[in-house]
C-alpha positions in Angstrom: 31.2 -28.1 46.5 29.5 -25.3 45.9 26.9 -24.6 42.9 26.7 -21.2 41.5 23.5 -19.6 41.7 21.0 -20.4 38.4 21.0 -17.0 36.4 17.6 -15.7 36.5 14.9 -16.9 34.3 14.6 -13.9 30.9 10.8 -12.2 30.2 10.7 -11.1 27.2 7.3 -9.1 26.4 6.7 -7.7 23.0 6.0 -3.8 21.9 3.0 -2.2 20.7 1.4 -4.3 17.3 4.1 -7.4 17.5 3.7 -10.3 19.3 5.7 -13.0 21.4 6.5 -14.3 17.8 9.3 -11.5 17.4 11.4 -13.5 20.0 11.5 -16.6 18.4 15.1 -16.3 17.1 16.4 -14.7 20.0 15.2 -16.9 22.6 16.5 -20.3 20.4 20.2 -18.0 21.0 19.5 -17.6 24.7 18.8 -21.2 25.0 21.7 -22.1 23.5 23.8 -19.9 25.6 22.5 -22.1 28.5 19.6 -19.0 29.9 16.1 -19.7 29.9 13.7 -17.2 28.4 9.9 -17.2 27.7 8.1 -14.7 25.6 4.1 -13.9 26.3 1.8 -12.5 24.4 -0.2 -9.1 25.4 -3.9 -9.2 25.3 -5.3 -8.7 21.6 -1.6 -9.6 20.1 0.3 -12.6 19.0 -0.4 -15.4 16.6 -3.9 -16.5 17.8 -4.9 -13.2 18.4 -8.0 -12.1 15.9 -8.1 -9.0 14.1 -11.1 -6.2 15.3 -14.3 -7.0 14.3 -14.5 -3.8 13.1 -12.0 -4.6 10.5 -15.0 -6.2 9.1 -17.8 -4.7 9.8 -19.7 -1.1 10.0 -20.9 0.0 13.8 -24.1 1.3 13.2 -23.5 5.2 13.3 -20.9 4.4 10.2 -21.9 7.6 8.6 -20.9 10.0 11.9 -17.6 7.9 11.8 -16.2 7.7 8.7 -14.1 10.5 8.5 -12.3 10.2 11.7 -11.8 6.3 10.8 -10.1 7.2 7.7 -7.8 9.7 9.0 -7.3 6.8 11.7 -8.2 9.0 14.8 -7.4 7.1 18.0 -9.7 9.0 19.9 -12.6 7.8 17.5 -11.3 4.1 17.5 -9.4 3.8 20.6 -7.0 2.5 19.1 -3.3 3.5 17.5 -4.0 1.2 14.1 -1.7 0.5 11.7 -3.1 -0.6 7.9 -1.7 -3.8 7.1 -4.1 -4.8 4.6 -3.0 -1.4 2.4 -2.3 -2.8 -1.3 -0.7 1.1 -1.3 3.0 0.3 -2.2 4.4 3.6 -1.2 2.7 3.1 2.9 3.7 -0.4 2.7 7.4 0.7 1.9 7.3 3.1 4.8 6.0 0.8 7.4 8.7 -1.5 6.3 11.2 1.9 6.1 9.9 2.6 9.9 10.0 -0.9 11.8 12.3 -3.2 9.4 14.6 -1.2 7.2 17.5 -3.6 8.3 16.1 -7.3 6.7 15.4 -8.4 4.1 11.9 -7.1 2.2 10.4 -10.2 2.4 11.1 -11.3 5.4 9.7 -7.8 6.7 6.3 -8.2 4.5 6.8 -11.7 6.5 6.9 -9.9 9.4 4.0 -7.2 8.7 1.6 -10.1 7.9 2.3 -11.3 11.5 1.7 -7.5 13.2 -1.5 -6.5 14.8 -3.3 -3.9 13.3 -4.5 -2.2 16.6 -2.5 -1.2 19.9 -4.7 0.1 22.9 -4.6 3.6 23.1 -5.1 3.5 27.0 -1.5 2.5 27.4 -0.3 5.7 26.0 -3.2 8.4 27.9 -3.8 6.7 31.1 -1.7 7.5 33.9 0.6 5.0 35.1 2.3 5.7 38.8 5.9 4.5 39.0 7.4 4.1 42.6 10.9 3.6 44.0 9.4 0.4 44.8 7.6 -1.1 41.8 9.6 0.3 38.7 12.0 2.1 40.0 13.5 -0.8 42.0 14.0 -3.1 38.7 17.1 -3.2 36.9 16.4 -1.8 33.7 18.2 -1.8 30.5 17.8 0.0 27.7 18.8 -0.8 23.9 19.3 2.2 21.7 18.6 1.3 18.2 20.5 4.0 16.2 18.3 3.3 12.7 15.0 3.2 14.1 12.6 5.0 12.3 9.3 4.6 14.5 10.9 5.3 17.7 13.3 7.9 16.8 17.1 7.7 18.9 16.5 11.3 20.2 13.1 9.9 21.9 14.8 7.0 23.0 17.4 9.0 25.1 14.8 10.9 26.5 12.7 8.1 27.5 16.2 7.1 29.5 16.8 10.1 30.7 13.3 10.8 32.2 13.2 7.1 34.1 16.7 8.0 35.2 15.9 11.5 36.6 13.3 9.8 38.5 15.2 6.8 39.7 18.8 8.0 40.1 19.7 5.4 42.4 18.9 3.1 39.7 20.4 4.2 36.4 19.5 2.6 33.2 22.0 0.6 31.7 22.2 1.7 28.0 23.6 -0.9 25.1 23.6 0.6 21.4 22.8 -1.3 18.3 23.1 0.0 14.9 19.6 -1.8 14.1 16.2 -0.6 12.9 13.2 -0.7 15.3 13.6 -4.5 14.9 16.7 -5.9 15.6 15.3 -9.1 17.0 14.6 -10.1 13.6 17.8 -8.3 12.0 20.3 -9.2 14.3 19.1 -11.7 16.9 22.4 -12.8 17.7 23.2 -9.6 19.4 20.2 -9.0 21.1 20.7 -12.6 22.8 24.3 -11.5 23.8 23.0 -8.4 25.8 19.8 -10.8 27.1 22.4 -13.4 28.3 24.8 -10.9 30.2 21.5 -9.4 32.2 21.3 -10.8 35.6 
């Protein structure tokens, strides 16, 4: 008798300012659909991470800084930061309008308390080689999320089509959902149905 080979083993890594906590319902669907999955945590995310210090405090040269800091210059703070202590309603309805227009509002003020205000800026200057080898050899899929307002569906298909003009023998498999910029936490069920057909 033969046994068929164990599917392999699901990653799933977060995006800039969430943390392995966005899986939660989505791996509890892939577990129950008999895969196993793990989410991690990037450096400076997730639920033990700690906000900035300079959330808190003034550097000393506060003066030469302020205005950059307010207008939330990442080449002042490093950083791309996101305000999630704002008590302004009208930002706090657009950052729930960009990442989680699809669930409920407070489940997404749920999920903003959970963000991290700060995402490295040095993953979006630096230059990162990709070879035929590395990157290029990994099967990659991509899920379109039609209602997503911080990473537009126009950007997303160009994203795709720029891995895919530089990997042609290794085309990006593209599943659509009609789901915010979040739909682990909108429609979880889905997402663990594409996670559970990957190989």
């Amino acid at each position: 008798m033969t046994m068929s080979p164990r599917p392999t083993p699901l990653l799933l890594v977060h995006g800039f300012w969430f943390g392995s906590w966005c899986w939660s319902e989505v791996i509890a669907r892939v577990a129950a659909a008999g895969r196993v999955a793990q989410a991690v945590d990037l450096a400076g995310h997730g639920l033990r991470a700690r906000w900035p210090k300079c959330l808190a405090q003034s550097p000393e040269n506060a003066d030469s800084l302020v205005a950059q800091v307010m207008r939330g210059d990442p080449g002042v703070i490093g950083a791309l930061r996101i305000d999630l202590a704002s008590a302004d309603a009208d930002y706090r309805r657009r950052l729930r309008a960009a990442y989680f227009d699809d669930i409920a509002p407070d489940a997404a003020e749920a999920a903003i308390g959970l963000l991290t205000p700060d995402s490295p800026l040095a993953m979006q200057i630096d230059s990162t080689r990709l070879t035929r080898d590395g990157w290029g050899s990994v099967p990659r899929t991509y899920v379109v999320c039609e209602q997503d307002w911080a990473l537009r569906p126009a950007v997303q298909r160009r994203l795709i089509a720029e891995a895919d003009a530089a990997f042609p023998e290794n085309p990006t498999s593209v599943v659509t959902l009609d789901s915010s910029h979040s739909p682990f936490l909108s429609m979880p069920g889905q997402v663990a149905d594409i996670f559970t057909k990957l190989h």
